[in-house]
N, C-alpha and C positions, 0 to 999 in steps of 0.2 A: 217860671224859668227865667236864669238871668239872661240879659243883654248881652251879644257877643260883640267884641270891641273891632272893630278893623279899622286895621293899619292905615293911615292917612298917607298921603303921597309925602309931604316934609316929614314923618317921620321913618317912612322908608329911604328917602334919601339920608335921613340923618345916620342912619344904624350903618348904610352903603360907607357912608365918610368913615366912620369910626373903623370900619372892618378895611378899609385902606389903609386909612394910619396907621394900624395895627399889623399891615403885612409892611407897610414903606419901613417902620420901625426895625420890624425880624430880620429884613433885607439888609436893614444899616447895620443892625448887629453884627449879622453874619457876615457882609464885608469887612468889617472893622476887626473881627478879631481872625478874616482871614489874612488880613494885612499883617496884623501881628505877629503871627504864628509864621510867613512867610517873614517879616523883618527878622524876627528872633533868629528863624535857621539858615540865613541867607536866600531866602527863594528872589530876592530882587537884583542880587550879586549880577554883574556885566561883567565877561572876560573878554577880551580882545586875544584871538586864538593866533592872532598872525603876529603878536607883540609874545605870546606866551603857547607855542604850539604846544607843547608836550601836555598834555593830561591823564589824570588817572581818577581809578575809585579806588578804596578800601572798604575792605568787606567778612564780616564774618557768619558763626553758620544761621545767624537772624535774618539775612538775606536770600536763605535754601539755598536749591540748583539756579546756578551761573550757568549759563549760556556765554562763555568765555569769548568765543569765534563773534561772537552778535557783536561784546563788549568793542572788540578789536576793529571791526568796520564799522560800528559807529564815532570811530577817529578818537579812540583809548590806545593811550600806548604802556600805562604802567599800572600794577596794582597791587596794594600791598594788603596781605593777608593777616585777619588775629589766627597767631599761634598757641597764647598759651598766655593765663592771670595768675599776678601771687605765685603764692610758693609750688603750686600740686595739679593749678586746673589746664589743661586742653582744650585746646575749641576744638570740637566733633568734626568740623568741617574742612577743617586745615588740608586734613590729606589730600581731597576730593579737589580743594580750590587751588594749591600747589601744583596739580595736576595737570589740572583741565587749562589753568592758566599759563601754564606753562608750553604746553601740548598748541595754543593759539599763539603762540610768539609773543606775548607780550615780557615786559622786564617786571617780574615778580621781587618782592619782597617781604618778611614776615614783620608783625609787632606785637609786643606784649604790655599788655596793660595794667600797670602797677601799680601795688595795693603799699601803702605807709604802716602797714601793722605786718607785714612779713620781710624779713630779715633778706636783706639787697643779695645777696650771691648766693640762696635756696633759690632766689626767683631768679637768678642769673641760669642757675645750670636746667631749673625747667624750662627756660625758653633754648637753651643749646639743646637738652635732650628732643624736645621740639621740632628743631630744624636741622635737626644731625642726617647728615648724609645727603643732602639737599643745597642745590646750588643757588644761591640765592644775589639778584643782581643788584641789591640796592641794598643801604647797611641796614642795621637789626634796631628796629626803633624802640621806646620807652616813650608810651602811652603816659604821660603824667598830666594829672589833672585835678581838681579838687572837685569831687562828685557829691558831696555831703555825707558819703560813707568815710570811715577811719577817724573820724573826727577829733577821738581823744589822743591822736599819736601828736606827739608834740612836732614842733615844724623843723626843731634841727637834725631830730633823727630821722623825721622823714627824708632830708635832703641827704643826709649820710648815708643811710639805708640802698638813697638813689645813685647816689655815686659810685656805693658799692657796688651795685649793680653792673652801672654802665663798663666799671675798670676790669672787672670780672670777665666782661665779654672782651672789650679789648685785647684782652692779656691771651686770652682764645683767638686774637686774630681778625676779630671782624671790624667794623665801621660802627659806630651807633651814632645816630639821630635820637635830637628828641623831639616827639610831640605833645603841643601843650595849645591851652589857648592864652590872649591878652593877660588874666593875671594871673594864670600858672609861668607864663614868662617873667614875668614884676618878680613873682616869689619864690621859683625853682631856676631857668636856667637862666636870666640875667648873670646871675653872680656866682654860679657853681660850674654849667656848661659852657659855658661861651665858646670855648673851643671845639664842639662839637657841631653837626650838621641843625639846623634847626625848622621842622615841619611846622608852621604855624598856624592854627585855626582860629579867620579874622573872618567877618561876614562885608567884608568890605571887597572893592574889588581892585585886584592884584594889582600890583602899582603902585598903589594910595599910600599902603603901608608903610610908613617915612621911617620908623622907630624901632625895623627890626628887619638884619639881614640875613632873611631864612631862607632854605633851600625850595621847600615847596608850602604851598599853604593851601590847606581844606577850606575852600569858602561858600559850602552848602553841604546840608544833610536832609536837602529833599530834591536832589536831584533825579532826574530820571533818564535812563539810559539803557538802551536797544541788548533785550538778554540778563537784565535783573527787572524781576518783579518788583516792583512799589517803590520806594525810596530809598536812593545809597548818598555817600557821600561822594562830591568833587575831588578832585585836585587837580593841579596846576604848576608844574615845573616852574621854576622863576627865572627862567633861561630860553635862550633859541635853541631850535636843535644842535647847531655846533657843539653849545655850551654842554645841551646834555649827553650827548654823545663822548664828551671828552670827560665830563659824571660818572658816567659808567665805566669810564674806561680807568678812573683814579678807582673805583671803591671796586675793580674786579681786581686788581691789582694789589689790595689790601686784600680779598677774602680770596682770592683763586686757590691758595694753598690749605686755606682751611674750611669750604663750605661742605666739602663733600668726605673731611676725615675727622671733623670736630668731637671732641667729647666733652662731657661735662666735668 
């Protein structure tokens, strides 16, 4: 019968060490790429709420049932809803969140998220059939962004396509914003919109931004907030309540005659 070997005390210590390093290590990983995953979506953004009161989320039907009422005493005052992609699609959710967010007082707004391989004013009148007959207190935005879908549409028809778009609503009456992030601003509305309101998504925090004078900017997409489940995004009026208050009262003033008799 063979000799059974037992474990010496330095080699139980030794095996103890290696199975520490070996958890210190997964610990350092898993911090490090929680850090990132947090740098990447703004989870380290600081707003100064008394420099930038007004806030809001945007939300679509990825986010379920909204507890709207929760949103609005957790000191939310705006929130702008996906209506409708491209040429044909509907978010499921729209009705339900138009609704309910409305029903809580907050100041609702729709946006649509546009696609560079469909033709700018098909995608202008699904987002008016969209929000037809629907009061809506903040202008009608244009989602643009380079996602790595559309890839083969060339960049000058995408940006024609988008103008198309935006001129189409206009001509309907309403307000358009765009939102974009850092170089969808460089490559769509530096040189096309600039006249237009500009939503900006910077993971930096509100202030900082020297090189772009936009209305509000989303500076988190892991934020968390009293009445949505799991992860929404920020935002952040770039103004004091005054300012926004007299916001609202310029783009009611552009849409009061058309939110609620619009057609495509």
């Amino acid at each position: 019968m063979a000799r059974q070997t037992v474990p010496t005390r330095p080699d139980r210590i030794k095996w103890l060490l290696l199975a520490g390093a070996v958890v210190l290590v997964a610990l350092l990983g898993w911090y490090g790429w929680h850090r990132y995953i947090n740098y990447r979506h703004g989870g380290g953004v600081t707003v100064d709420r008394h420099r930038f009161p007004i806030a809001g989320i945007d939300v679509s039907n990825h986010n379920g049932v909204i507890d709207f009422d929760q949103v609005r005493d957790d000191d939310y005052q705006f929130v702008y809803i996906k209506a409708s992609e491209g040429a044909t699609y509907r978010d499921n959710a729209f009705e339900r969140n138009y609704r309910d967010a409305r029903a809580a007082g907050l100041a609702v707004g729709a946006y649509h998220y546009f696609r560079k391989n469909r033709d700018g004013e098909l995608q202008a009148r699904n987002l008016l059939a969209a929000v037809a007959g629907k009061t809506l207190d903040l202008p009608l935005v244009l989602d643009i962004e380079d996602d790595g879908k559309d890839t083969h549409v060339e960049h000058g028809t995408a940006v024609k396509r988008a103008i198309d778009m935006a001129n189409h609503l206009k001509r309907h009456g309403y307000r358009v914003m765009i939102y974009t992030n850092g170089n969808g601003y460089r490559q769509y509305y530096k040189d096309n919109f600039a006249g237009e309101d500009l939503w900006l998504c910077s993971f930096r925090s509100p202030g900082s931004v020297l090189d772009a004078n936009h209305t509000m900017q989303q500076y988190t997409h892991i934020g968390r907030v009293q009445g949505v489940r799991g992860a929404v995004d920020l935002n952040v009026f770039m103004g004091n309540k005054r300012a926004w208050n007299r916001y609202l009262e310029t783009v009611n003033a552009t849409q009061s005659s058309t939110t609620k008799n619009n057609k495509s």
